[in-house]
N, CA, C and O atoms as a printed pandas DataFrame, in Angstrom:
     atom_number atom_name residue_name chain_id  residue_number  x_coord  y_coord  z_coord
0              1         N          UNK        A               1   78.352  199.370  -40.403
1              2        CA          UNK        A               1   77.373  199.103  -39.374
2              3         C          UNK        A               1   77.028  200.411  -38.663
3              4         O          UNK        A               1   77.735  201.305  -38.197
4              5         N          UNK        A               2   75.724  200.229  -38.734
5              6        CA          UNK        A               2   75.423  201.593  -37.724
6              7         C          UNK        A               2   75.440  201.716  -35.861
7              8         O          UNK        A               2   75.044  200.978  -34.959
8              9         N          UNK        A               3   76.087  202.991  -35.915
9             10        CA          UNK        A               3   76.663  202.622  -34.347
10            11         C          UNK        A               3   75.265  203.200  -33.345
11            12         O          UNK        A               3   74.312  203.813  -33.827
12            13         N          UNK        A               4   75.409  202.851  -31.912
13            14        CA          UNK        A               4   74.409  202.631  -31.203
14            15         C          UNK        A               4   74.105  204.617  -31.013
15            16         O          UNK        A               4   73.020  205.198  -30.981
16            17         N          UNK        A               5   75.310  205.125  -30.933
17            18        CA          UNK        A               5   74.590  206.566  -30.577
18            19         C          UNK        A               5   73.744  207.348  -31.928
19            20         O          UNK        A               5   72.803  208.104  -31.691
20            21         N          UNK        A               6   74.030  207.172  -32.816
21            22        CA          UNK        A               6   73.481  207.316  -34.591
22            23         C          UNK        A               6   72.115  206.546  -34.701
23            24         O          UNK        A               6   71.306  206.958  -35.534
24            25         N          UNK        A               7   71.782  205.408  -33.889
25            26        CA          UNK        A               7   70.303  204.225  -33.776
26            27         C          UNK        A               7   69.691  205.256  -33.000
27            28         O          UNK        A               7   68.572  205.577  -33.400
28            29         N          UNK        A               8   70.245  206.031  -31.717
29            30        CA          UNK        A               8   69.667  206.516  -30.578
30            31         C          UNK        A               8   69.314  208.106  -31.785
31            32         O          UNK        A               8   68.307  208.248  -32.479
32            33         N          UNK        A               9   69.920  208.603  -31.730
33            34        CA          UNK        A               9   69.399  209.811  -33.230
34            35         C          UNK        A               9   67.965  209.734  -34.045
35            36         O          UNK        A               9   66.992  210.478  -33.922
36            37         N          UNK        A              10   68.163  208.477  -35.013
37            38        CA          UNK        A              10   67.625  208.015  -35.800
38            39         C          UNK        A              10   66.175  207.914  -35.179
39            40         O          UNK        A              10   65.162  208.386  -35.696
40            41         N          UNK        A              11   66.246  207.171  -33.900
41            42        CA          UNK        A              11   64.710  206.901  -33.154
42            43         C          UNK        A              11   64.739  207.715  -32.506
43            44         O          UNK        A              11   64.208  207.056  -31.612
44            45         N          UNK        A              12   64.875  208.632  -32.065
45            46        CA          UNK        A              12   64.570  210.199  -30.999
46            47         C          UNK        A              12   63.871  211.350  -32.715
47            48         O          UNK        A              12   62.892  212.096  -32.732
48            49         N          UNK        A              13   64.674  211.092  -33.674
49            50        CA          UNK        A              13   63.961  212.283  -34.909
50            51         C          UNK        A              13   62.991  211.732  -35.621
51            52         O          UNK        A              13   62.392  212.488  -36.386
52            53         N          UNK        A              14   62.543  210.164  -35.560
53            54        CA          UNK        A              14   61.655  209.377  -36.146
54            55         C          UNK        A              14   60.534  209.463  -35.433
55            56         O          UNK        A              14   59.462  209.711  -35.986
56            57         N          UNK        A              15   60.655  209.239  -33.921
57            58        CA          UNK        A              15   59.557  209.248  -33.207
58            59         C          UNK        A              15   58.937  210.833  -32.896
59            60         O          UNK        A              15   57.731  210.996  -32.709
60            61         N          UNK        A              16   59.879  211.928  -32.866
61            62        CA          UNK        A              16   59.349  213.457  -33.131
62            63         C          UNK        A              16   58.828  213.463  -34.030
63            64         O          UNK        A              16   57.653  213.797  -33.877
64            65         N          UNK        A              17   59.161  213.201  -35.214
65            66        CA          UNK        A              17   58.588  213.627  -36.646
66            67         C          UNK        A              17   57.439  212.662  -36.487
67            68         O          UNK        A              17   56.382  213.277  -36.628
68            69         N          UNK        A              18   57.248  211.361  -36.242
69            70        CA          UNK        A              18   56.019  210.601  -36.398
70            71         C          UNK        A              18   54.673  211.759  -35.434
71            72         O          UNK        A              18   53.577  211.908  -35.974
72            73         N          UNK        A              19   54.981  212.501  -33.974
73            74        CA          UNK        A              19   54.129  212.893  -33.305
74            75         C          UNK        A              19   53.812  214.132  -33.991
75            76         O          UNK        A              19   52.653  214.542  -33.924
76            77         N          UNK        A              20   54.855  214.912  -34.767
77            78        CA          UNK        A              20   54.294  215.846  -35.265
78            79         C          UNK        A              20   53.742  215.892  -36.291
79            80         O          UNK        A              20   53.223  216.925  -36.714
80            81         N          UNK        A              21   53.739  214.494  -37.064
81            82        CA          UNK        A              21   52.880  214.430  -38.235
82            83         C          UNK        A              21   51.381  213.988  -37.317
83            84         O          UNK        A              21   50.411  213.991  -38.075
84            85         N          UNK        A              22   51.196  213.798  -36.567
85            86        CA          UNK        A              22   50.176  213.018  -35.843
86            87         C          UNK        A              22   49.409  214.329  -35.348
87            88         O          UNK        A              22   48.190  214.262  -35.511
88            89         N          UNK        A              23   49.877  215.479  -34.787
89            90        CA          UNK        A              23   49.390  216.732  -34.303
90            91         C          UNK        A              23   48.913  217.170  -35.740
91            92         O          UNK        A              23   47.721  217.247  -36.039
92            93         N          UNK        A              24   49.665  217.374  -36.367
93            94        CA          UNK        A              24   49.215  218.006  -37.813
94            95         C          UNK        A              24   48.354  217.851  -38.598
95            96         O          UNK        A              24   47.683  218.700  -39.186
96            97         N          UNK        A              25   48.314  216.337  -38.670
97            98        CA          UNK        A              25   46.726  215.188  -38.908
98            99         C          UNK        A              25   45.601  216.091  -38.071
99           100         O          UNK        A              25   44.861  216.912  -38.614
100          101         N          UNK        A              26   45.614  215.722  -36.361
101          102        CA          UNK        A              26   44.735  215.928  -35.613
102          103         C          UNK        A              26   44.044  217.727  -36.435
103          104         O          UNK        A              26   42.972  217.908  -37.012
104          105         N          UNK        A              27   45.298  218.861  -36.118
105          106        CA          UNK        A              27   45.025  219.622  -36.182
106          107         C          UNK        A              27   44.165  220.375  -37.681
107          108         O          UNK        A              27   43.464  221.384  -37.756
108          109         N          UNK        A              28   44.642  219.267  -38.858
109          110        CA          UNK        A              28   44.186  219.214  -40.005
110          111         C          UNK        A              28   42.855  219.013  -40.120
111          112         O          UNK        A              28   42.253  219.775  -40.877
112          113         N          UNK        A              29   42.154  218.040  -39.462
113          114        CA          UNK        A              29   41.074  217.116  -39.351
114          115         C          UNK        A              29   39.805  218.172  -38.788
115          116         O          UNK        A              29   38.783  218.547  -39.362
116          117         N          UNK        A              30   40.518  218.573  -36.958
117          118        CA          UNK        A              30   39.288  219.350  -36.585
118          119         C          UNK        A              30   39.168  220.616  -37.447
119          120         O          UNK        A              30   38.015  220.711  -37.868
120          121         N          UNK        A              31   40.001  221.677  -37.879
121          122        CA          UNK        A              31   39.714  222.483  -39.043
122          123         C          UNK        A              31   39.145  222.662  -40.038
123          124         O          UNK        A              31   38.708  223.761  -40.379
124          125         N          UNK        A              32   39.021  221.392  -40.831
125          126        CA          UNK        A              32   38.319  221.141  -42.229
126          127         C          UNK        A              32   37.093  221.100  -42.513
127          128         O          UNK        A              32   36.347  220.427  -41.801
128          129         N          UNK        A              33   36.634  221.752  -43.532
129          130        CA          UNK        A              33   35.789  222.205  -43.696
130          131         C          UNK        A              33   34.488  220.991  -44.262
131          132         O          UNK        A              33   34.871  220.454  -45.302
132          133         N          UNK        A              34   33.508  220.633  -43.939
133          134        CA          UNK        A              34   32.374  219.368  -44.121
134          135         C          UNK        A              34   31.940  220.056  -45.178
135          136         O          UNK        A              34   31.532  221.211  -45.055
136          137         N          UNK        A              35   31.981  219.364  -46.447
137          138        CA          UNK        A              35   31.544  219.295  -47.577
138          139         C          UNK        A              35   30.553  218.019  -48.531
139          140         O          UNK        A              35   30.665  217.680  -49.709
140          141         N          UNK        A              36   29.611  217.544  -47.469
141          142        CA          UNK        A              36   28.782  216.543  -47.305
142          143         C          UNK        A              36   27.471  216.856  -48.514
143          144         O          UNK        A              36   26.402  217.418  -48.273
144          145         N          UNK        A              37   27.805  216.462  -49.471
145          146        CA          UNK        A              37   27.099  216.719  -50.524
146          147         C          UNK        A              37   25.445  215.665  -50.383
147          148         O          UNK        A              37   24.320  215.966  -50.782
148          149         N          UNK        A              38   25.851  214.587  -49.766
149          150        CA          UNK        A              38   24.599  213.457  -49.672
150          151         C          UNK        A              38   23.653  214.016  -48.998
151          152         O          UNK        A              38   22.597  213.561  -49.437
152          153         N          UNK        A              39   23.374  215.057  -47.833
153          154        CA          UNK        A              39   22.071  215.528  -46.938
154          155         C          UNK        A              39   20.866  215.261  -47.791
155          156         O          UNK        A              39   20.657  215.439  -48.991
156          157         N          UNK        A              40   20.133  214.779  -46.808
157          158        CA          UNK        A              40   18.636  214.830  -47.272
158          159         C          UNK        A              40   17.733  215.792  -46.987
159          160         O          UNK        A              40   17.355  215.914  -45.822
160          161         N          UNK        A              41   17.430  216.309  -47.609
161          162        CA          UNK        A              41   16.250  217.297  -47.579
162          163         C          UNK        A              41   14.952  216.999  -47.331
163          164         O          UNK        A              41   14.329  216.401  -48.208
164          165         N          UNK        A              42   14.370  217.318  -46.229
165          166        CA          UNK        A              42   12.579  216.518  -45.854
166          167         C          UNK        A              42   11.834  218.067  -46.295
167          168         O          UNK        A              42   12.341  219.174  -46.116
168          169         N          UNK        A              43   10.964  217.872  -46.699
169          170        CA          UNK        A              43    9.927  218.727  -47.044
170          171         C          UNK        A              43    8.519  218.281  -46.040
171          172         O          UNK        A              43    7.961  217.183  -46.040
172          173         N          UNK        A              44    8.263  219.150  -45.446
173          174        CA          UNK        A              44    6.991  219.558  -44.583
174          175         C          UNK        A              44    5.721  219.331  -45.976
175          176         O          UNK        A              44    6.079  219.811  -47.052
176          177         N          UNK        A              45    4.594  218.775  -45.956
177          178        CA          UNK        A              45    3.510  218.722  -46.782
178          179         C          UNK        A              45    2.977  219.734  -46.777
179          180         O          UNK        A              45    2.402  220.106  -47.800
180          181         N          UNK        A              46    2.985  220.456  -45.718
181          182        CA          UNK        A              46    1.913  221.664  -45.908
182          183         C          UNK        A              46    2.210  222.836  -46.657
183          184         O          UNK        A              46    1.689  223.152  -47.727
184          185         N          UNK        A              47    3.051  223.439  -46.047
185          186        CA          UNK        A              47    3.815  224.167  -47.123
186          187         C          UNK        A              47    5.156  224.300  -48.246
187          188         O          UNK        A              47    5.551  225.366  -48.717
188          189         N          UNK        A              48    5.714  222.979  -48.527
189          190        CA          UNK        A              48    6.647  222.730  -49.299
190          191         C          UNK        A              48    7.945  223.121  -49.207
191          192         O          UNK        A              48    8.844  222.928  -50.026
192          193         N          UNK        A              49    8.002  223.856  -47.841
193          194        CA          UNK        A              49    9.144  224.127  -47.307
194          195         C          UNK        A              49   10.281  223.087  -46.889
195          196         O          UNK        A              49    9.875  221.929  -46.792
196          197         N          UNK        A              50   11.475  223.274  -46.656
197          198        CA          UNK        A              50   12.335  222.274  -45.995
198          199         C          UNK        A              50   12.034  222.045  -44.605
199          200         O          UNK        A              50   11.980  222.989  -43.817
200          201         N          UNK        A              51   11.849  220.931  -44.277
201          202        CA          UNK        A              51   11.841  221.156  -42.693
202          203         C          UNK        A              51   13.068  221.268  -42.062
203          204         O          UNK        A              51   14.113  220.794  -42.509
204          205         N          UNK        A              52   12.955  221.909  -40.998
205          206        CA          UNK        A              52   14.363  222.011  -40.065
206          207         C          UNK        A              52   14.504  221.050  -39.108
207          208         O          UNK        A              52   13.675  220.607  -38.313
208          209         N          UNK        A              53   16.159  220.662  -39.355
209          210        CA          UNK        A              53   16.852  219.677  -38.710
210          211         C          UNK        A              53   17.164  220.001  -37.789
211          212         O          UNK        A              53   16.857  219.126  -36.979
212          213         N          UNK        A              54   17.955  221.328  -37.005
213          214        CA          UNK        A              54   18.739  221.022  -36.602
214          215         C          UNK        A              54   18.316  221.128  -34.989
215          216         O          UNK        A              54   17.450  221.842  -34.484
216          217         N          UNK        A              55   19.316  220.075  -34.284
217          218        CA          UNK        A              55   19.174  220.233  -33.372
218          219         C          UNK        A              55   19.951  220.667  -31.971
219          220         O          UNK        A              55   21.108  220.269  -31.830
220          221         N          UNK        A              56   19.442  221.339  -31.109
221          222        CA          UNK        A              56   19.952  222.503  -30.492
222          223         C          UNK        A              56   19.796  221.740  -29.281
223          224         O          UNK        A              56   18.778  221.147  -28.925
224          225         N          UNK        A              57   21.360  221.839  -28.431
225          226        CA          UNK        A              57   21.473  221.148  -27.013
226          227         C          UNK        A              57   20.931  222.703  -25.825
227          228         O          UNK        A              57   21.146  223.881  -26.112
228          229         N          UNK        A              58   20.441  222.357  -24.929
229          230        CA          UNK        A              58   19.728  223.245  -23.663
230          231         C          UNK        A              58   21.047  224.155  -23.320
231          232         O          UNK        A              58   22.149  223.625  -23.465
232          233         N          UNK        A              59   20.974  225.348  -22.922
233          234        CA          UNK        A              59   22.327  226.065  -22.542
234          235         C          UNK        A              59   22.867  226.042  -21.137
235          236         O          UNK        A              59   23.898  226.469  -20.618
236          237         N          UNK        A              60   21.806  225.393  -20.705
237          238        CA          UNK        A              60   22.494  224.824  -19.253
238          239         C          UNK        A              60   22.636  223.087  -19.113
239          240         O          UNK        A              60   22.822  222.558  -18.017
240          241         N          UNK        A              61   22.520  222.321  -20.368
241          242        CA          UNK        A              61   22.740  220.868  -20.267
242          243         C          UNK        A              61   24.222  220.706  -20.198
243          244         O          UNK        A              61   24.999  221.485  -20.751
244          245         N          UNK        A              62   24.562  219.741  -19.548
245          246        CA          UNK        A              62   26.000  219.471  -19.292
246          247         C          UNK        A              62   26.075  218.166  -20.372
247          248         O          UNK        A              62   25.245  217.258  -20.405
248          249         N          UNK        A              63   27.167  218.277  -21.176
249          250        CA          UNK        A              63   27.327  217.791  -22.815
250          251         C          UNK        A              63   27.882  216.787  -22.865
251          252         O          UNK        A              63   28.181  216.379  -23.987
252          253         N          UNK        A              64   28.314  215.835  -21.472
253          254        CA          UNK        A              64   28.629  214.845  -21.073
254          255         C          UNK        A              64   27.816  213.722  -20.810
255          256         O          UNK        A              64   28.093  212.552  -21.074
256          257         N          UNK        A              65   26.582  214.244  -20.161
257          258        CA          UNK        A              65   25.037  213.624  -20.134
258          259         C          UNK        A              65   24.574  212.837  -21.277
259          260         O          UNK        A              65   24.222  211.658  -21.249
260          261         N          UNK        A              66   24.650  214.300  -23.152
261          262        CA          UNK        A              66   23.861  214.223  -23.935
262          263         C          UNK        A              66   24.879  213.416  -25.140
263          264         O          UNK        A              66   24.504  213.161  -26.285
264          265         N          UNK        A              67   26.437  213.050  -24.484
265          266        CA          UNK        A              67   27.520  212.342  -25.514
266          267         C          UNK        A              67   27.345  211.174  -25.958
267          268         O          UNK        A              67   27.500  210.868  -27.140
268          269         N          UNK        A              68   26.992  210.375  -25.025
269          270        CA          UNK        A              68   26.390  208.863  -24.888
270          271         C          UNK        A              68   25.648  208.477  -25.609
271          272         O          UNK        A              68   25.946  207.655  -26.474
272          273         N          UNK        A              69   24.159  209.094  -25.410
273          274        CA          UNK        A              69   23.329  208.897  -25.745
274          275         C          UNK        A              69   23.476  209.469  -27.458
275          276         O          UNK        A              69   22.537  209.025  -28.119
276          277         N          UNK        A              70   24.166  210.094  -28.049
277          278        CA          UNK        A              70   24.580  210.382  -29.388
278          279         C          UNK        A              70   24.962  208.773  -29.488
279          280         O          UNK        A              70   24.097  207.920  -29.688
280          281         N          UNK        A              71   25.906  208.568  -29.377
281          282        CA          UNK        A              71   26.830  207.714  -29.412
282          283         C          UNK        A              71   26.086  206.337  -29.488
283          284         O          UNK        A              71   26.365  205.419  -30.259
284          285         N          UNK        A              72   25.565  206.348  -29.000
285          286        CA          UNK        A              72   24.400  204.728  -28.652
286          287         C          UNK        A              72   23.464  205.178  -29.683
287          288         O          UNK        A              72   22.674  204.262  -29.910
288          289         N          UNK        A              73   23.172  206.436  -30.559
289          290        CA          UNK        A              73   22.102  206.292  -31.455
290          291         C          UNK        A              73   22.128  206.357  -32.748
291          292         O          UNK        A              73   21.189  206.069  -33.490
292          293         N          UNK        A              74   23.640  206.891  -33.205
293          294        CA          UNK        A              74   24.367  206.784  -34.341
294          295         C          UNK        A              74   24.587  205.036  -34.575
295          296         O          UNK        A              74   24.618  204.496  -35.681
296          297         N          UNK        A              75   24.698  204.473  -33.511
297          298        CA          UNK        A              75   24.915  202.882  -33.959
298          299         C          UNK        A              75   24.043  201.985  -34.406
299          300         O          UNK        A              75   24.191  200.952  -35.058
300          301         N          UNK        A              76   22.488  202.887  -33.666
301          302        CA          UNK        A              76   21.292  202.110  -34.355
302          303         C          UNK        A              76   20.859  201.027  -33.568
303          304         O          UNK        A              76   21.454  200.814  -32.512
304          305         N          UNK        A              77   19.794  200.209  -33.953
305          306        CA          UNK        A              77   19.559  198.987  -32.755
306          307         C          UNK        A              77   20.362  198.272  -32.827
307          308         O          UNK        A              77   20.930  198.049  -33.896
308          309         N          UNK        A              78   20.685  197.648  -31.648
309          310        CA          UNK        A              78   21.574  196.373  -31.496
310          311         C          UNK        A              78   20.907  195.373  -31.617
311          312         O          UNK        A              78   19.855  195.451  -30.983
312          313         N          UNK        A              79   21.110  194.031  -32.399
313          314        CA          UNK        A              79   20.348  192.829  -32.340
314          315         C          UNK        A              79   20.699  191.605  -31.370
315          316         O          UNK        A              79   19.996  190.594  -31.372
């Protein structure tokens, strides 16, 4: 039978190792590199160029304002 100070071990190096696999994830995740092969490409009619996507937040907008409203438009209409 396993004794209570060896249980107390067991869950003090289980629950470390679970958080540091959890940091490691996190830290894995924001690092990695987007390799998003699906993008769509729009072409402008006039001159057959790509049109440009991207879009650029104001350098004095506060990015808390403009989070939301991402957030509410990635989801699309609500019915």
């Amino acid at each position: 039978m396993i004794a209570d100070s060896e249980l107390y071990r067991l869950a003090l190096f289980l629950g470390a190792f679970a958080m540091l696999l959890i940091v490691l994830y996190h830290f894995l995740e924001v690092n990695s590199e987007d390799n998003d092969d699906s993008t769509l490409t729009s072409f402008s009619s006039s001159d057959g160029k790509p049109a440009s996507t991207d879009k650029k937040i104001p350098a004095n907008a506060d990015p808390l304002v403009f989070a939301p409203a991402a957030a509410v438009a990635s989801r699309g209409k609500a019915t």
